[in-house]
N, C-alpha and C positions, 0 to 999 in steps of 0.2 A: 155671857154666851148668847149668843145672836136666836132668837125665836124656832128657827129655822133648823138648827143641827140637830141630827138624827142620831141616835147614839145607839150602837146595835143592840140593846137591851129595849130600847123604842121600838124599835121596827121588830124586833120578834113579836114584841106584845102586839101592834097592831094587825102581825100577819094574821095571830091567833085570836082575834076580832072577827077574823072573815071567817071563821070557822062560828058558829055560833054554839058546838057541841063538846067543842073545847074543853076538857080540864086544865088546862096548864100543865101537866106533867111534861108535856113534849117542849114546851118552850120551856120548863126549868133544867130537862137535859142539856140545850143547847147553852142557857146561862150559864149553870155547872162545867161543862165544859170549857166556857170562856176564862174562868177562872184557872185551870188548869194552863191554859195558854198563855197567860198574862205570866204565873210562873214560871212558867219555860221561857220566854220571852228573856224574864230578868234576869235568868243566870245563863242564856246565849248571849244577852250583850254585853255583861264582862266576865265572859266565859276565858277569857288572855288573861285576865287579873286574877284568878282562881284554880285551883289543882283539881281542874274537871276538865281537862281538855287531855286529848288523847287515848290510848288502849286500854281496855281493863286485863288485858290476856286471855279472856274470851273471846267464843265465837256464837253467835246467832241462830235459829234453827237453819238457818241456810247455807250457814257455813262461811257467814261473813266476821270478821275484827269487828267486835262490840266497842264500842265509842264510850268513854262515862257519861258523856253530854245525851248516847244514847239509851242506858239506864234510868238516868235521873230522869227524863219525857216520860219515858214508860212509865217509872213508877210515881210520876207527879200525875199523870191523868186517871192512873188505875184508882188512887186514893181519893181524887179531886173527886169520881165519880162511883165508888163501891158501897157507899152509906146513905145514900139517899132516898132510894125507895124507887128509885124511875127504871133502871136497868135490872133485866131479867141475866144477861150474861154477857162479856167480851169480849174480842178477842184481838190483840195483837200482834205485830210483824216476828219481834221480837221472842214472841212466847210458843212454843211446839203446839202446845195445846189452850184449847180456850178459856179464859178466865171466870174463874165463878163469882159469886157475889158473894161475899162471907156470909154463914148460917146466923148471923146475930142481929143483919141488916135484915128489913124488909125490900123485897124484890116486885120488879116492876113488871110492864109489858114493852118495851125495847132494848133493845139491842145494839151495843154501840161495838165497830171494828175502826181500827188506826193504826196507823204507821205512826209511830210519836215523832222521830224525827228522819225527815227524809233528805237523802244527800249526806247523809254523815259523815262519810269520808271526805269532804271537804272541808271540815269543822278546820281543819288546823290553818288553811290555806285563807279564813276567813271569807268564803264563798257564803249565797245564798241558801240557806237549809228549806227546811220547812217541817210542817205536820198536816198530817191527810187525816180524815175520818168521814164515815159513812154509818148511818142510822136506819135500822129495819125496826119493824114490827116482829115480836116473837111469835114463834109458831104454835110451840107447845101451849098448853093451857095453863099449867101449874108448877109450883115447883123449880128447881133450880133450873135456868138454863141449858140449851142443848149443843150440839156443835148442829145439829140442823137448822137451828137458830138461827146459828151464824154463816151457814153456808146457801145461804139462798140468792138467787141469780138478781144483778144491779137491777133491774129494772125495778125491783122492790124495794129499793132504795126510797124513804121516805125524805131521806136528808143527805146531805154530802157537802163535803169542805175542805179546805185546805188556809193553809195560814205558811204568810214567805214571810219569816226572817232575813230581812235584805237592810237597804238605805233606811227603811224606813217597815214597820209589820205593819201587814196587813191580813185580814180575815177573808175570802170570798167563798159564802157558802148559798144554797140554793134547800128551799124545801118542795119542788116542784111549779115555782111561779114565778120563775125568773130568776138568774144571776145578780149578789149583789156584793158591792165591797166595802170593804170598810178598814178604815187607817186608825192604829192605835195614838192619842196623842198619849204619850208619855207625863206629861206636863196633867194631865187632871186623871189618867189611868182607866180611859174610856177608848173603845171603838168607835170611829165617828163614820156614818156614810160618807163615803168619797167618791164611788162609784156605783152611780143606783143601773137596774137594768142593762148590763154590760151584754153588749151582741157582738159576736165575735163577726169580724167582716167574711162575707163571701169566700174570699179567695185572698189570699194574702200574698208578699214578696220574701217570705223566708221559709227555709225548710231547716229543722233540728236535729241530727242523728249523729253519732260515734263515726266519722268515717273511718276511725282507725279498723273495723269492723269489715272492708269493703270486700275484703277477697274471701269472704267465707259467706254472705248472701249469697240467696238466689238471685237468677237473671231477672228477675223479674224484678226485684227492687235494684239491684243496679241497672236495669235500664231505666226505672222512674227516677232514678237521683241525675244520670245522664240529660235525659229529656229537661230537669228545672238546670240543667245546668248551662243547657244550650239558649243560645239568644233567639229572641223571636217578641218583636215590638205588640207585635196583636196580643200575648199572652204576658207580657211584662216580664217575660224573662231574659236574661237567665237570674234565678233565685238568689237571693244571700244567704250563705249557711251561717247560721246561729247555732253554737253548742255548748251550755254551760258543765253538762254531768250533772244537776241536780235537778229531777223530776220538774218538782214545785215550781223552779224559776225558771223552768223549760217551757212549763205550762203557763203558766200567768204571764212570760211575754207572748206565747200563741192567743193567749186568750183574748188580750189587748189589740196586738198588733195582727191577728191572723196569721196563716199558712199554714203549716203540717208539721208538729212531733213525728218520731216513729223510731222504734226502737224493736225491729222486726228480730223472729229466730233466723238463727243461720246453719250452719254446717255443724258446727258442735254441740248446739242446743235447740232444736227445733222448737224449742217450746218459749224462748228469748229468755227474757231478764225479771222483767217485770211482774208483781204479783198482782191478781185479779183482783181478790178481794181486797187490798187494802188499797193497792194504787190505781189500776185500771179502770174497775167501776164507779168509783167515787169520780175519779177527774172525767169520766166518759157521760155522767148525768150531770157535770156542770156544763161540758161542750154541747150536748145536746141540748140543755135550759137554754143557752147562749145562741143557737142557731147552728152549731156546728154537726162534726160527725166523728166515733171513734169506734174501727172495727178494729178484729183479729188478723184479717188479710183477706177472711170471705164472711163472715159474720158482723155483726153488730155484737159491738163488748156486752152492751147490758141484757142480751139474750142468751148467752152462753151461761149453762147449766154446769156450776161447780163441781170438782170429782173430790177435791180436797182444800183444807183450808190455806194451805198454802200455797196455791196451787196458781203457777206461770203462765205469761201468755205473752204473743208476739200482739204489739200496739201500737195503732194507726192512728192519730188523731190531732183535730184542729178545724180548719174553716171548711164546711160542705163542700165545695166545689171541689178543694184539693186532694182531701181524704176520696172523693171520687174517683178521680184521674187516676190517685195511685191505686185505688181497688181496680181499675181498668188493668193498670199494669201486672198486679201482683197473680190477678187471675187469668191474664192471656189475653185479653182484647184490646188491649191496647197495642 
């Protein structure tokens, strides 16, 4: 192995260098964690060769068909990280309520929230998945975790990540000093930096969204899809629509290649799809580490003050310039 390779266990240590007051407890959450992902990793890639793919006959606090592939996430990360002594309390997509730390562990001062695996309902069709998470500082002093804990607004986000299950996993997480990524090699069972410092371009040439969805938005976002869709050389349009269905691989080709996700409320749901705390402001402090922008339609995601832990929001996000444009539209000025 060449001098030079970064192995994401490398670079967390170095970041925690630059900290001189450091304990390590924060970079062994993010380690701990890696571990959990590596397991999930191995039973999505011969998840066709094993009796984990498909329904459990369950449904989720939201009212979605539980996956087994989305079970087994859940309960590989809860495990990966409930005995160690770094987490005060959890909470998952999955779970109604927040996860505690069993009374026989010693408990921490953070706070982890996640999606274990996102896009699930693509598992069968062998689409790209993923898993989200996001790392706070606890609030309370003592004692077991709270759901205030867990419900405090992104911007307190100390950490945030996301991992694609695609061609090939990859990791891109940020502790507020930039976006970084990193490619699992399978062959020695390391994360290796592959993409250090990722800045999502200006202004991109693709835009992301359900248009099966079209006739039940406001004018206001169908006139923004209208406008990328019309030609005009000085702006590089008209746009290409890119739509996979699964958040992660939504976001990590905006993140790479620029332009705008968006997955706005409409007519039946004013409040959209997506959830704050697990998807929204985690991927809304990587866009922003990376140069970009993600509001609600007139706010900034990681300013929005939570009412509940699972709690919706309509979401705008990707390369600054374009996430502008359509705040122009969504709000009438444009």
């Amino acid at each position: 192995m060449s001098s030079n390779v970064i192995t994401l266990e490398r670079h967390i240590i170095e970041n925690e260098r630059k900290h001189p007051g450091a304990t390590g407890n924060f970079s062994a959450v993010l380690r701990d964690l890696t571990l959990a992902i590596k397991i999930i990793w191995r039973e999505v890639s011969k998840a066709g060769l094993v009796n984990i793919l498909g329904l459990t006959g369950n449904e989720n606090v939201h009212g979605e068909a539980v996956k087994k592939l989305d079970i087994f996430a859940d309960k590989t990360i809860f495990k990966a990280m409930d005995h160690v002594g770094h987490l005060s309390v959890m909470a998952s997509e999955e779970n109604v309520d927040v996860l505690q730390i069993p009374e026989i562990y010693p408990r921490g001062k953070y706070v982890l929230l996640y999606d274990p695996l996102d896009g699930s309902s693509n598992i069968d069709a062998n689409v790209s998945i993923g898993t989200i998470f996001s790392i706070y500082r606890r609030l309370s002093l003592n004692g077991p975790g709270t759901l205030a804990d867990c419900m405090q607004p992104g911007y307190k986000q100390i950490a945030a990540g996301y991992v694609v299950y695609g061609s090939s996993t990859m990791l891109v997480y940020t502790t507020g000093d930039g976006v970084h990524g990193f490619t699992l090699d399978p062959s020695i069972g390391e994360f290796l930096l592959s993409h250090e410092d990722i800045r999502i371009p200006k202004r991109g040439k693709i835009y992301s969204v359900n248009e099966g969805n079209y006739r039940y938005w406001d004018d206001g976002v169908k006139k923004y899809i209208k406008y990328l869709q019309e030609e005009d050389n000085d702006t590089s349009r008209p746009y290409s629509g890119r739509y996979i269905g699964s958040l992660v691989a939504d976001f990590h080709r905006t993140l790479l290649y620029g332009g705008i996700f968006l997955y706005p409320g409409d007519s039946r749901n004013r409040n959209g799809k997506l959830r704050l705390m697990y998807e929204a402001n985690p991927l809304a402090l990587l866009a922003e580490q990376a140069g970009g922008r993600a509001i609600d339609g007139t706010r900034r995601i990681l300013d929005v003050i939570p009412a509940s832990l699972h709690q919706r929001t309509p979401f705008f996000i990707g390369s600054k310039e374009d996430v502008t444009i359509c705040e122009a539209f969504l709000t009438g000025k444009q």
